[in-house]
C-alpha positions as CSV (number, residue, x, y, z in Angstrom):
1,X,-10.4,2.0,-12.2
2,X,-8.0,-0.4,-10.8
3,X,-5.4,-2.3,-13.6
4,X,-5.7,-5.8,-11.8
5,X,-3.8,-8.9,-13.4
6,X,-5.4,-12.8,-12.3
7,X,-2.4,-15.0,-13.2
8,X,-3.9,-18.5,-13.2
9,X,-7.0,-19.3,-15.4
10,X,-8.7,-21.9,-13.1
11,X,-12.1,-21.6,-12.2
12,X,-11.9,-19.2,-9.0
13,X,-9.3,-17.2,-11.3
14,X,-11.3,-17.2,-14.0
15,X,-14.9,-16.0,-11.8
16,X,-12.9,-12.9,-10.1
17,X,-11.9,-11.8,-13.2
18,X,-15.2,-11.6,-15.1
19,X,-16.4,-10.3,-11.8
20,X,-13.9,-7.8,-11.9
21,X,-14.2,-7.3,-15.1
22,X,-18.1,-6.5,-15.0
23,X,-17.6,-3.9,-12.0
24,X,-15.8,-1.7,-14.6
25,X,-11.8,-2.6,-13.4
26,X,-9.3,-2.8,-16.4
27,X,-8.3,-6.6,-15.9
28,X,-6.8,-9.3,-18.0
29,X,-6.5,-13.0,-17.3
30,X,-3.3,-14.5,-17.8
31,X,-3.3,-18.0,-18.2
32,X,0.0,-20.7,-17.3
33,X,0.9,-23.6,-19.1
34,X,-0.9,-25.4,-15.9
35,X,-4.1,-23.8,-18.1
36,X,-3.8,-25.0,-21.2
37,X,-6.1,-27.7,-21.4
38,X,-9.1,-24.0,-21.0
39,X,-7.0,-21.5,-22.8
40,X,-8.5,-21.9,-25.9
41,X,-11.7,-22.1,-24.4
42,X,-11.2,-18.7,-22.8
43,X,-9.6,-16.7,-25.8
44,X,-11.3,-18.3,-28.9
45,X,-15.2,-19.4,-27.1
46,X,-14.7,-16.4,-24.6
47,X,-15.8,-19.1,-21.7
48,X,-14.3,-22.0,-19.0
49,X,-15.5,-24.9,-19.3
50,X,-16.6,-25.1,-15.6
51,X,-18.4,-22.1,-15.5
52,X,-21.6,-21.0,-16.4
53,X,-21.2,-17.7,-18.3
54,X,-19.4,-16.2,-20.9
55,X,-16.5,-13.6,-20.6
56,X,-17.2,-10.0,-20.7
57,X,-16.1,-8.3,-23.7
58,X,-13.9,-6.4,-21.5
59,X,-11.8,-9.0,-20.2
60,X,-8.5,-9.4,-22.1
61,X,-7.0,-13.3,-22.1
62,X,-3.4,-14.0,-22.7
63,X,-1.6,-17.3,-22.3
64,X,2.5,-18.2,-21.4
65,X,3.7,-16.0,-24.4
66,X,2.0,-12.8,-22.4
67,X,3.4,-13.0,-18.8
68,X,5.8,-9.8,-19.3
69,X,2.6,-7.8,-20.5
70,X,0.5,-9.2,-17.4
71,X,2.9,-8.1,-14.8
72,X,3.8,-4.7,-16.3
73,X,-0.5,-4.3,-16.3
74,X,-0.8,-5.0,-12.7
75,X,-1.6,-2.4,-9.6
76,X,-2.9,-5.2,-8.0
77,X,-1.8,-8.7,-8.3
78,X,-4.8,-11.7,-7.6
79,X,-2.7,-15.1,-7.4
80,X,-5.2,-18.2,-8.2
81,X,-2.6,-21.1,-7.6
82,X,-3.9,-23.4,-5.4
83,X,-1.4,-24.3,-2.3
84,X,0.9,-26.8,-3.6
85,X,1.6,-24.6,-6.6
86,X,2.0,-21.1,-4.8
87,X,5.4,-21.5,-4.6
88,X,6.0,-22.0,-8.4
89,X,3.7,-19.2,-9.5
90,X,5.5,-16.8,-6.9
91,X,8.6,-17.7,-8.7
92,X,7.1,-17.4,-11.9
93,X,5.5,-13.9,-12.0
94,X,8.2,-12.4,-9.1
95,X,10.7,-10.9,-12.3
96,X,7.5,-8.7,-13.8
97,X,5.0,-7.4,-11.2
98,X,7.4,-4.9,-9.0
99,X,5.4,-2.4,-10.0
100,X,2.5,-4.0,-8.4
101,X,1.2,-2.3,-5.2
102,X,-0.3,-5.6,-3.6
103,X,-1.3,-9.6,-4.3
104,X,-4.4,-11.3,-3.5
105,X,-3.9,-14.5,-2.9
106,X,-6.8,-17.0,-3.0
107,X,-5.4,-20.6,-2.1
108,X,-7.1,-22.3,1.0
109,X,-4.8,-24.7,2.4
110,X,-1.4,-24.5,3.5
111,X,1.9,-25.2,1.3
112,X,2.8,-29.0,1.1
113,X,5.8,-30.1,3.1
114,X,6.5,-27.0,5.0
115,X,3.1,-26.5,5.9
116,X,3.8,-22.4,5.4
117,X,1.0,-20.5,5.3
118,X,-0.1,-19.6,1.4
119,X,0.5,-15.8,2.2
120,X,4.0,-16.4,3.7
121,X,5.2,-18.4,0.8
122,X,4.2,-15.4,-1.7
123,X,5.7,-12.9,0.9
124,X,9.0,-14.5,0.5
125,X,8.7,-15.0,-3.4
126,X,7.6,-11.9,-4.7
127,X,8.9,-8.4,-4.6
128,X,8.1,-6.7,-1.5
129,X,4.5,-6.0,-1.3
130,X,1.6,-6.6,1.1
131,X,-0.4,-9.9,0.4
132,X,-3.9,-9.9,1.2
133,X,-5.9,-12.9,1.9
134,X,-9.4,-13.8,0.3
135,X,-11.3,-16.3,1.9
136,X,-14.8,-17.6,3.0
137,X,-18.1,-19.1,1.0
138,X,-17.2,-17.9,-2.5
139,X,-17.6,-21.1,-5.0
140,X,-16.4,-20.2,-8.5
141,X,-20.2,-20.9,-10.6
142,X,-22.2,-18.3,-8.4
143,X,-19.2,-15.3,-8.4
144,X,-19.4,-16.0,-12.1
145,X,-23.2,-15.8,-12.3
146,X,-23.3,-12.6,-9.8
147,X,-24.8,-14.5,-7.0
148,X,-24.4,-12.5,-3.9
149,X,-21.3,-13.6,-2.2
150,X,-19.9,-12.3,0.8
151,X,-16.1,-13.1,1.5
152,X,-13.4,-11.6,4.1
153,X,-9.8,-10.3,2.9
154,X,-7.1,-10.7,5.5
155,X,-4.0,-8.6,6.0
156,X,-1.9,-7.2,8.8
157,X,-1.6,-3.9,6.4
158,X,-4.6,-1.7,6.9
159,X,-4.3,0.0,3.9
160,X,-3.6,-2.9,1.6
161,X,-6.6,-4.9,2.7
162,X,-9.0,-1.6,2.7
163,X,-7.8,-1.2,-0.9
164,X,-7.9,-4.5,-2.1
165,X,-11.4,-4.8,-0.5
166,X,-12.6,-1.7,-2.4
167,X,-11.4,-2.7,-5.9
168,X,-13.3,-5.9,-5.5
169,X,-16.7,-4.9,-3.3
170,X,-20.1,-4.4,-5.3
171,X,-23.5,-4.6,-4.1
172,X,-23.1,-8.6,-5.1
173,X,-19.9,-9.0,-4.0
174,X,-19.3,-8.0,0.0
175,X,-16.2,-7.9,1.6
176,X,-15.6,-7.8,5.4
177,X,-11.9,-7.1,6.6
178,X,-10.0,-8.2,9.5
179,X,-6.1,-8.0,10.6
180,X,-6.5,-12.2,11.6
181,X,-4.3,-13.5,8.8
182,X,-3.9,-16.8,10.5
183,X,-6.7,-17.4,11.4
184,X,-8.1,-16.9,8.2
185,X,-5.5,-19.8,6.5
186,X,-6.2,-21.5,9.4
187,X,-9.7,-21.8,8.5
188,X,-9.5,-21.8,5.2
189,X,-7.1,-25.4,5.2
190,X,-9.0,-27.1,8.2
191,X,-12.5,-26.5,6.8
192,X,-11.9,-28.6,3.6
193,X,-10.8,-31.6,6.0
194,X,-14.1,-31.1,7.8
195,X,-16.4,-30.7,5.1
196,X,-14.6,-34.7,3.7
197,X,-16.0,-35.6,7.0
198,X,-19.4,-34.3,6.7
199,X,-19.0,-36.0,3.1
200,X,-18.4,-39.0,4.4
201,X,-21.1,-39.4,6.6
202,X,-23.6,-37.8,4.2
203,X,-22.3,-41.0,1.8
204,X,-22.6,-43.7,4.7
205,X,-26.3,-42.5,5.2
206,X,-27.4,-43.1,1.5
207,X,-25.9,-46.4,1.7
208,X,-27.6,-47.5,4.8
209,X,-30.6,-45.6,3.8
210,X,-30.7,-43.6,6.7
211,X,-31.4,-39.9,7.1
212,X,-28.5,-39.3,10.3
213,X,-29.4,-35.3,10.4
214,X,-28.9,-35.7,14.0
215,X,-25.3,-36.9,13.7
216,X,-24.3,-34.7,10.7
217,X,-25.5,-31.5,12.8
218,X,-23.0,-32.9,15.4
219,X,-20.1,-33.6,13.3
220,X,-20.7,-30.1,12.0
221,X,-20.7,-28.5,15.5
222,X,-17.8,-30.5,16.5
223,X,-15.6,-30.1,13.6
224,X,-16.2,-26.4,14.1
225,X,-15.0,-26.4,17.7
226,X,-11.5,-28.0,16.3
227,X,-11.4,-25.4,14.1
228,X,-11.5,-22.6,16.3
229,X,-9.1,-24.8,19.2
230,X,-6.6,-25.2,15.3
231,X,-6.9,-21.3,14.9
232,X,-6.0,-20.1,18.4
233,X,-3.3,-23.0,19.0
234,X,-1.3,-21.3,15.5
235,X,-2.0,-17.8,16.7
236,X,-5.1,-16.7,15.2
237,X,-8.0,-15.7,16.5
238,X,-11.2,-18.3,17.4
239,X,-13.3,-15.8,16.4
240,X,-12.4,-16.1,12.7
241,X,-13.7,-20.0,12.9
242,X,-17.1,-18.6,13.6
243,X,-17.2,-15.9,11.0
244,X,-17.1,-16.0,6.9
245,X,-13.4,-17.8,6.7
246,X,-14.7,-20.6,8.9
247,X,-18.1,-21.4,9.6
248,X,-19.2,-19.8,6.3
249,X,-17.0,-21.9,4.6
250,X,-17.5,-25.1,5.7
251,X,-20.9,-24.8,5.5
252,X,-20.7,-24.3,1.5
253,X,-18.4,-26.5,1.0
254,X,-20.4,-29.1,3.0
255,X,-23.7,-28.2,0.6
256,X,-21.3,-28.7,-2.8
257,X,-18.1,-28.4,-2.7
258,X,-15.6,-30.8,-4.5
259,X,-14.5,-31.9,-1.1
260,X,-18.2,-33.0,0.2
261,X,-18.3,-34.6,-3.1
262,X,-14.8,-36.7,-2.4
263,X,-16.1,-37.6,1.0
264,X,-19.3,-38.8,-0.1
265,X,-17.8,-41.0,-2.6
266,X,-15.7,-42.5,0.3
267,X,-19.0,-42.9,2.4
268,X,-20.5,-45.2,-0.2
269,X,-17.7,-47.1,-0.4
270,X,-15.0,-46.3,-2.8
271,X,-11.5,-46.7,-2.4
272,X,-9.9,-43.0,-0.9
273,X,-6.8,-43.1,-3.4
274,X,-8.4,-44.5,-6.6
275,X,-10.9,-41.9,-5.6
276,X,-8.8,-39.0,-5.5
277,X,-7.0,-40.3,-8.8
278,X,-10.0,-40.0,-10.6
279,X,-11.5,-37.1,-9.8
280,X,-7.9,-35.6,-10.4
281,X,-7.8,-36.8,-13.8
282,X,-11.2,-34.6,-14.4
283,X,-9.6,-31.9,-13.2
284,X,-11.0,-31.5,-9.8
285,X,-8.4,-30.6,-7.1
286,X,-9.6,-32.0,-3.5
287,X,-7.0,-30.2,-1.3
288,X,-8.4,-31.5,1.9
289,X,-7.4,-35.2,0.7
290,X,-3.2,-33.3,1.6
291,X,-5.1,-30.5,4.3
292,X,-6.0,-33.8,6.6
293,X,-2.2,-34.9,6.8
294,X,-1.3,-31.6,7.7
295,X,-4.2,-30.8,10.2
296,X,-2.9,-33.9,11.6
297,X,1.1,-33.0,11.9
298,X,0.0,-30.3,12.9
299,X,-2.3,-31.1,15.8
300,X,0.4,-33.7,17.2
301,X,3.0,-30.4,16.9
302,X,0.5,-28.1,19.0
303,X,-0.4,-31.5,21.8
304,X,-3.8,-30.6,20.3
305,X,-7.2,-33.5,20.2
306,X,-9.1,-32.9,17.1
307,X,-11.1,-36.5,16.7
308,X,-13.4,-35.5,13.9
309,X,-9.9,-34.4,11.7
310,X,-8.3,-37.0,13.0
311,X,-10.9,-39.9,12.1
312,X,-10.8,-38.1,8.5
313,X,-6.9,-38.5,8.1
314,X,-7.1,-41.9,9.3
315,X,-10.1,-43.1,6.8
316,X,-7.9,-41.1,3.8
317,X,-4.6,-42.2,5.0
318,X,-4.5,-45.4,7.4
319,X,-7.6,-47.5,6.0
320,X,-9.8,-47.0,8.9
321,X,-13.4,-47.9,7.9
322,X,-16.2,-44.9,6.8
323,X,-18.0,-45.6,9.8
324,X,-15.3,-44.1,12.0
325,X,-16.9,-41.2,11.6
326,X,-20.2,-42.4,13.6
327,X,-18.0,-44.2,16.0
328,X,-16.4,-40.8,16.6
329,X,-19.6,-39.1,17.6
330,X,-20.2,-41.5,20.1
């Protein structure tokens, strides 16, 4: 039985946790005051808000007050800030989790303004340790309801990743491995940019009442190949665009992720920053909405031509009209 803290009570948090939890590892869930709109939720109705089951019995729930108990818990670390507050939770938990053997961290996207990779960030906040990377088609509802899920941790430490992968495997929860750490970020940032695309265009067909399977199947196939020319130009691997970090990915996200969801709103015509405002302000993060200025800086950094993220950042970010994304294709 592994001790495992999840410091951040969001929905992916809160889903590994009771998943954890229900394998039989000795967890608690240690909620920021980032959380506090669902921490009563959690510790008085034993359930968040966006999820569909209850908390195991098992599971212990502590708030702000409880971050020196937490860290002194924790063999192994999961991190569930999202990218633009990695930096700030690395800071925050760094002074009580030396005794910690390893971090998970579960962010897909890279850190705002540096554009440093989620696991880089952590690896210069925290006490030394090794940080391994989850990643791949794992939405939040369907970990938390034990729908089989298959994701990939990434870590140049053998042994971290092997362990980390073995604390959270069940028959319901498979984990593949690889040493492609980049590749894996890479994936996991670029993909949420795509799947906006595939959003938009799925948003543009209901308002012209047309089907257009033909042209989503090629956006998907060509956003796919960017990724994979994005993950070798950083210094990953293309292969990791074709496995569970990138082509598994995108294609959950593009079935029902929040990211579809913002792109499809764009498609039928809503405004891209009133948009974002208001799903914000219901507490869904779109991280693709930053990911497309940063697949963008960085594509002009690497002399890289990647139309289909491109036309996204310039529908999000320069007012170009929804059906860029047709005129792409063509």
């Amino acid at each position: 039985m592994a001790r495992v803290t999840v410091f951040g009570a969001g929905a992916a948090g809160t889903a590994l946790a009771i998943h954890l939890a229900r394998k039989g590892e000795d967890v608690i869930l240690w909620g920021s005051e980032h959380d506090g709109a669902v921490l009563a939720d959690l510790i008085d109705g034993r359930r968040h808000p966006a999820l569909p089951e209850r908390l195991p019995q098992e599971l212990r729930v502590l708030g702000p007050d409880g971050l020196q108990e937490a860290g002194t818990h924790a063999e192994i670390a999961v991190l569930g800030a999202n990218s633009a507050g990695a930096a700030s939770l690395g800071r925050l938990v760094a002074p009580v989790v030396g005794g910690a053997r390893l971090a998970v961290s579960i962010a897909k996207g890279l850190e705002p303004g540096t554009l440093e990779r989620v696991s880089a960030v952590y690896a210069r906040g925290l006490p030394p340790m090794p940080v391994v990377v989850m990643s791949g088609p794992s939405l939040a509802a369907e970990i938390a309801e034990e729908l089989l899920t298959a994701v990939v941790f990434a870590s140049e430490d053998e042994g971290a990743r092997k362990e980390a992968a073995e604390v959270f495997r069940s028959d319901r929860f498979l984990v593949d491995t690889t040493d492609d750490v980049v590749g894996v970020e890479i994936c996991g940032m670029a993909k949420n940019v795509a799947a906006i695309g595939t959003g938009i265009l799925e948003g543009l067909s209901r308002h012209l009442q047309q089907e257009n399977k033909n042209p989503r199947a090629a956006l998907f196939t060509r956003a796919l190949g960017e990724i994979a020319d994005l993950c070798e130009a950083m210094g990953g691997r293309r292969d990791s665009a074709y496995g569970l970090a990138g082509v598994g990915d995108l294609l959950v996200t593009m079935l029902g992720g929040r990211n579809r969801m913002y792109g499809e709103a764009i498609g039928m015509g809503a405004e891209p920053e009133h948009t974002l405002r208001d799903m914000e302000a219901r507490g869904l993060t779109v991280e693709g909405a930053g990911s497309a200025r940063e697949v963008h800086e960085l594509a002009g950094r690497q002399h890289l031509d990647l139309p289909v993220h491109e036309t996204v950042y310039r529908i999000l970010h320069e007012g170009a009209p929804p059906t860029s994304v047709l005129e792409e294709l063509r």
